[in-house]
C-alpha positions as CSV (number, residue, x, y, z in Angstrom):
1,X,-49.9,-45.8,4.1
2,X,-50.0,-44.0,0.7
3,X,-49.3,-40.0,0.2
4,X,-52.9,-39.3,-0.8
5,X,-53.9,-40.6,3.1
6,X,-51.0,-38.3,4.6
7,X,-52.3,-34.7,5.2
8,X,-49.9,-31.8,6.5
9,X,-51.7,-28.8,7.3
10,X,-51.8,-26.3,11.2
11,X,-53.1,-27.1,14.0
12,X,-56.5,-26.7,15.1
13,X,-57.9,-26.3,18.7
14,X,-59.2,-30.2,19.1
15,X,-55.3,-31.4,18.5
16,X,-54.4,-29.8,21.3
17,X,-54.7,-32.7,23.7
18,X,-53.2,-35.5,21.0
19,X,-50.2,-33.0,20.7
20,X,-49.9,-32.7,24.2
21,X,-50.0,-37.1,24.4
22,X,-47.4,-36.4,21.5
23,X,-45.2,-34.0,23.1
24,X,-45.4,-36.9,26.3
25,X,-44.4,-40.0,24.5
26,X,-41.6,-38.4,22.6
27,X,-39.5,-36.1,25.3
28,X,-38.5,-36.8,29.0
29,X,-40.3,-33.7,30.1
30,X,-42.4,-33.3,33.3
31,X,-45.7,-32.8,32.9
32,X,-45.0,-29.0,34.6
33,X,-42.8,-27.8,31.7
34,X,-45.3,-30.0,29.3
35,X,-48.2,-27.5,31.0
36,X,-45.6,-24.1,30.4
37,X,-45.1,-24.8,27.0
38,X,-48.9,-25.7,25.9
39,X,-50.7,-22.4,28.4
40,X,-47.5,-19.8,27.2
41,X,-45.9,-20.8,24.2
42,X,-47.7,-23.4,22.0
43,X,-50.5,-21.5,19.5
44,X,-52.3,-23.8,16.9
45,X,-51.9,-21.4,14.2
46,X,-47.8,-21.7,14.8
47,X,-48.0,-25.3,14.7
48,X,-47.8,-28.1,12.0
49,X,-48.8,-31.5,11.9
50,X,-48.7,-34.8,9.7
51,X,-51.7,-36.9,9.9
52,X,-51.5,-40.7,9.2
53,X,-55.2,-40.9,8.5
54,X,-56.4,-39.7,11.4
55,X,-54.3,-39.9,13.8
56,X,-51.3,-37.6,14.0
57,X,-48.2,-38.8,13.5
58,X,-45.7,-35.5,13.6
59,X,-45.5,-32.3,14.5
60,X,-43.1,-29.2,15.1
61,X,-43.8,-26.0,16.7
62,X,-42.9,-22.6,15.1
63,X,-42.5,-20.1,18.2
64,X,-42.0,-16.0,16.8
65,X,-39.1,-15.2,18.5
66,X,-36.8,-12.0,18.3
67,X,-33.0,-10.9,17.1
68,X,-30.8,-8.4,16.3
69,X,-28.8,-9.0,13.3
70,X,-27.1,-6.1,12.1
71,X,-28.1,-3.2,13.7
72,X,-31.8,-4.0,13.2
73,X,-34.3,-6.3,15.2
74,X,-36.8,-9.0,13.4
75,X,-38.7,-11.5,13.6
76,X,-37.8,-15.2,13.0
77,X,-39.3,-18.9,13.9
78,X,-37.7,-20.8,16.3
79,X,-38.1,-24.6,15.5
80,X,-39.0,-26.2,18.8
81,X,-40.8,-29.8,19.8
82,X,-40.0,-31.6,16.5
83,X,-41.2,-35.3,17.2
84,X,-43.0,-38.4,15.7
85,X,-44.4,-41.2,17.0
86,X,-42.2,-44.2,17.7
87,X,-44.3,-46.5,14.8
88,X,-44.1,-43.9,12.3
89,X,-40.2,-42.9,12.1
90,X,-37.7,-43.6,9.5
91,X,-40.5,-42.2,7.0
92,X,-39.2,-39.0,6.5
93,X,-42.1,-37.4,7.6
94,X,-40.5,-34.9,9.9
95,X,-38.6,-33.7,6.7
96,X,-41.4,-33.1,5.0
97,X,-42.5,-31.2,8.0
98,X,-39.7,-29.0,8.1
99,X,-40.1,-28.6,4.2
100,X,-43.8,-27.2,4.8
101,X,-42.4,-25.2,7.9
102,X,-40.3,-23.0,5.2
103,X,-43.2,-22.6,2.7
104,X,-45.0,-21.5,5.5
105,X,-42.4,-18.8,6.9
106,X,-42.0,-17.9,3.1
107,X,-45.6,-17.1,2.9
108,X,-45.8,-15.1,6.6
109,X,-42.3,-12.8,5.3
110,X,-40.3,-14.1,8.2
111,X,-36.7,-14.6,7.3
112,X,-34.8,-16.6,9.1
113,X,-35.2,-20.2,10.8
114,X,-33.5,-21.1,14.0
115,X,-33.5,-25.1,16.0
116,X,-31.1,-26.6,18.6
117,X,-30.5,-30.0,17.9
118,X,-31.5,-32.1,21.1
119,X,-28.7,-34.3,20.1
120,X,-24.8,-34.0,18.1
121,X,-26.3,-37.2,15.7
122,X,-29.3,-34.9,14.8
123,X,-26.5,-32.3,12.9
124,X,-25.8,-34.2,9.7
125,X,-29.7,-34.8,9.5
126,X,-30.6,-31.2,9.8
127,X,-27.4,-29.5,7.5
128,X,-29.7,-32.0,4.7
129,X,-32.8,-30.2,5.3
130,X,-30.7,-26.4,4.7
131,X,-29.3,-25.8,7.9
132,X,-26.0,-24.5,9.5
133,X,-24.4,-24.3,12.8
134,X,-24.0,-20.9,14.3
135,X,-23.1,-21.4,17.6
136,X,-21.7,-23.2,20.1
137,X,-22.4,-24.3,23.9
138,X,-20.6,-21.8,26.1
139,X,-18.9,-22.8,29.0
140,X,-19.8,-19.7,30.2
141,X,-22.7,-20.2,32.8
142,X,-25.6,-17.3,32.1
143,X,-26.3,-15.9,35.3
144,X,-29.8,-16.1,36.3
145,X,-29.6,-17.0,39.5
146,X,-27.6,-14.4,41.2
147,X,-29.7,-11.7,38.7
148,X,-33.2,-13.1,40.2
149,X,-31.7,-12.9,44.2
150,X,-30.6,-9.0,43.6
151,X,-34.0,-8.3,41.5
152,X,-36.6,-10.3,42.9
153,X,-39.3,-8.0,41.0
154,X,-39.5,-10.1,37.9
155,X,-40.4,-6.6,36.4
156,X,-37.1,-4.7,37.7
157,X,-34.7,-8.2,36.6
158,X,-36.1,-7.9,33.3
159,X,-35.4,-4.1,33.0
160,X,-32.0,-5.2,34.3
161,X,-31.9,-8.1,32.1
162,X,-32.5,-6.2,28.7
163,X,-30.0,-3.2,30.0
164,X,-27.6,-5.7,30.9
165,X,-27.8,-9.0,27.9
166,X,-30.3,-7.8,25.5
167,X,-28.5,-4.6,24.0
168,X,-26.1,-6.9,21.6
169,X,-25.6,-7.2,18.3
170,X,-25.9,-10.8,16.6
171,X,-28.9,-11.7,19.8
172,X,-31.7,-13.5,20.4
173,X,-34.2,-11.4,22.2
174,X,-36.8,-11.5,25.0
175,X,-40.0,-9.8,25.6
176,X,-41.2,-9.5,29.2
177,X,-43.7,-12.2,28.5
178,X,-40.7,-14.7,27.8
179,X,-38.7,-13.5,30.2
180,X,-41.6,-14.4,32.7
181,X,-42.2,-17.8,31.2
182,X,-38.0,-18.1,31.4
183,X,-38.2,-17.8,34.7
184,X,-41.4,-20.2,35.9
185,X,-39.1,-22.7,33.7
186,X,-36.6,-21.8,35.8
187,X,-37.8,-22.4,39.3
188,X,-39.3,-25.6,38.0
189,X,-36.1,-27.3,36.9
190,X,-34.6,-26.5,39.6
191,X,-32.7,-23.8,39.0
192,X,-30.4,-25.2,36.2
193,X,-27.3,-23.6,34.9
194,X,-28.1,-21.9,31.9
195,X,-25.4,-21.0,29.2
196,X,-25.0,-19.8,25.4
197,X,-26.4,-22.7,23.2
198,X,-25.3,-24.7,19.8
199,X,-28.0,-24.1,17.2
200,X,-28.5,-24.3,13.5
201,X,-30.0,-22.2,11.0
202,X,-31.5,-21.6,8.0
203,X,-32.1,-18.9,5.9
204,X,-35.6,-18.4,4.3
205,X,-34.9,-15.1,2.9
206,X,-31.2,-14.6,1.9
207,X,-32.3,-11.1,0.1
208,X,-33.2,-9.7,3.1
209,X,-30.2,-11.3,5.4
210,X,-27.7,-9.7,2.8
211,X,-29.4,-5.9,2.4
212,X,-29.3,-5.7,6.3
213,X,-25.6,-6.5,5.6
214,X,-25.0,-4.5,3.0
215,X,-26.8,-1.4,4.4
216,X,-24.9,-2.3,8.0
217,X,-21.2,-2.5,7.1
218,X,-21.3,-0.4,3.7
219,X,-20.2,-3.6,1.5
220,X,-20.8,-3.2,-2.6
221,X,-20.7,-6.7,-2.9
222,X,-23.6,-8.8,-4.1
223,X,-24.4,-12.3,-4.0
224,X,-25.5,-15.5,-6.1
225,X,-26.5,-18.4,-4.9
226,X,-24.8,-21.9,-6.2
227,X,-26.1,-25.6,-5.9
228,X,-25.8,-26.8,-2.4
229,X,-22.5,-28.5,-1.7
230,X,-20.3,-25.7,-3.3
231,X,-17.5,-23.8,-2.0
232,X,-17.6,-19.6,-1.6
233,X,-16.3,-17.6,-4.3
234,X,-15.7,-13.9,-4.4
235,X,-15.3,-12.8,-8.1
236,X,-16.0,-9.2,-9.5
237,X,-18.0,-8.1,-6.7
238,X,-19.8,-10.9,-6.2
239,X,-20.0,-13.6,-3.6
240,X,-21.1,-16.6,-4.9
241,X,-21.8,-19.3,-1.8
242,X,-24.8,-22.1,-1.3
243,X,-27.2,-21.3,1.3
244,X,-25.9,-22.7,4.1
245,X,-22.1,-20.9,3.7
246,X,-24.6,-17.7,3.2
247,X,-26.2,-18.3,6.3
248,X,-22.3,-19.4,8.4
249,X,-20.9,-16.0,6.7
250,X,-24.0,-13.6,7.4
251,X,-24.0,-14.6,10.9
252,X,-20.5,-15.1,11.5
253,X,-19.8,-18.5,12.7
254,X,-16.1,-19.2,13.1
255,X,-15.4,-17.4,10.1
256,X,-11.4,-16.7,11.3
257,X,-11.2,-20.2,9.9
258,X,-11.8,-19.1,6.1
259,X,-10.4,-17.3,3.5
260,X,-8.6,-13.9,4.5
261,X,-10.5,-11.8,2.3
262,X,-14.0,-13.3,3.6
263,X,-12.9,-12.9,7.2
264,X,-12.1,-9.4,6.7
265,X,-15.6,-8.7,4.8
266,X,-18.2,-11.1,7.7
267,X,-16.1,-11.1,10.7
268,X,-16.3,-13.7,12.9
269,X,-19.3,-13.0,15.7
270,X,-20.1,-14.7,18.9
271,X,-24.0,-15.4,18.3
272,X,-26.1,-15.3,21.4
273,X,-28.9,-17.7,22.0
274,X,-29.8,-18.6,25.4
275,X,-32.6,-19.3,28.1
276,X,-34.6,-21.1,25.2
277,X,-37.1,-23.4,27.3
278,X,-34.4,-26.1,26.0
């Protein structure tokens, strides 16, 4: 089919049902989570699709989420339900998606750009598209469980909850209302062991990722961007990295393994991302 019959634009109120048929086809998800993600989660307006005439043939969601980066706390996407239809892969549609995805966080001010790959294949295609690894699965097992049994009051674990794994630096955070829609995940499952997650990012706004640096650990340096592909360079005050080594040094992904004098500037942090609706 030719570009002038492919449209990408959001969402609107009558895709709802084709997304949820979407959504179905392409992941191995009960129709219980399928129900939790479209009633507390999905929103047209956070939403993009690609329309093969008119039927639609991707789509990703864009779910505002919450971190702490640096002693301050903003907003960022988080890059969930990427999927096409079986007869229209190998097209490169979802890239063009993700493309669209950025102008659009661009446009709305918000910064930063966050995924879990569902598979380790899916890492080479999404470090073409901008995107870095930041974190690792933990072995560690998150423990929701045994905080739900001595808090049964969703209300009083989530007080609990925020006191007790929301206070960190370099975290993903949760509002009550995901904290509630955490749980009814939760129960469905059942009860899975949930632990720190592997994820990629990619930064929209590297201006804004590098003042809240700056401003944070008193650095003079400043930074320039270079074509993708190239090594880090700190010369005269100035770090000169691609986006993607940017985005590994800014949020401190197994930075120990570089260069002394960048290690001692972006130490190496464990970045917390967890309890995700993966």
């Amino acid at each position: 089919m030719p570009d002038n019959q492919i449209i990408i634009r959001l969402a609107r109120r009558e895709d709802t049902a084709e997304l949820r048929d979407l959504w179905k086809i392409c992941f191995c998800d009960s129709d219980a989570f399928i129900e939790l993600h479209f009633t507390r989660k999905y929103k047209p307006e956070n939403t993009l699709v690609l329309l093969c005439g008119d039927r639609i043939a991707a789509c990703l969601h864009m779910l505002p989420s919450f971190i702490s980066l640096y002693g301050s706390k903003f907003l960022f996407y988080y890059l969930a339900g990427l999927c096409t239809r079986p007869e229209f892969r190998s097209r490169g549609f979802m890239g063009r998606l993700v493309e669209e995805a950025h102008k659009e966080m661009q446009k709305r001010c918000i910064p930063l750009s966050i995924l879990i790959p569902a598979e380790k294949t899916l890492y080479t295609y999404y470090e073409r598209l901008g995107y870095q690894q930041i974190s690792e699965d933990s072995k560690e097992i998150f423990p929701l469980s045994e905080l739900l049994k001595k808090h049964p009051d969703l209300e009083d674990a989530y007080r609990i909850f925020k006191k007790d794994f929301q206070q960190k630096d370099f975290c993903v955070r949760k509002s009550l209302d995901d904290f509630h829609t955490v749980i009814e995940d939760f129960k469905q499952d059942p009860y899975p062991r949930k632990k720190n997650l592997a994820s990629m990012a990619r930064l929209i706004d590297p201006e804004f990722l590098f003042f809240l640096y700056r401003s944070y650990s008193k650095q003079e340096i400043k930074f320039s961007l270079t074509a993708q592909g190239k090594k880090w360079k700190l010369r005269d005050g100035v770090l000169e990295a691609d986006l993607p080594t940017l985005c590994r040094l800014l949020l401190g992904f197994k930075t120990n393994e570089m260069g002394r004098e960048i290690r001692t500037l972006f130490p190496e942090q464990k970045f917390i991302i967890n309890l995700m609706l993966e």
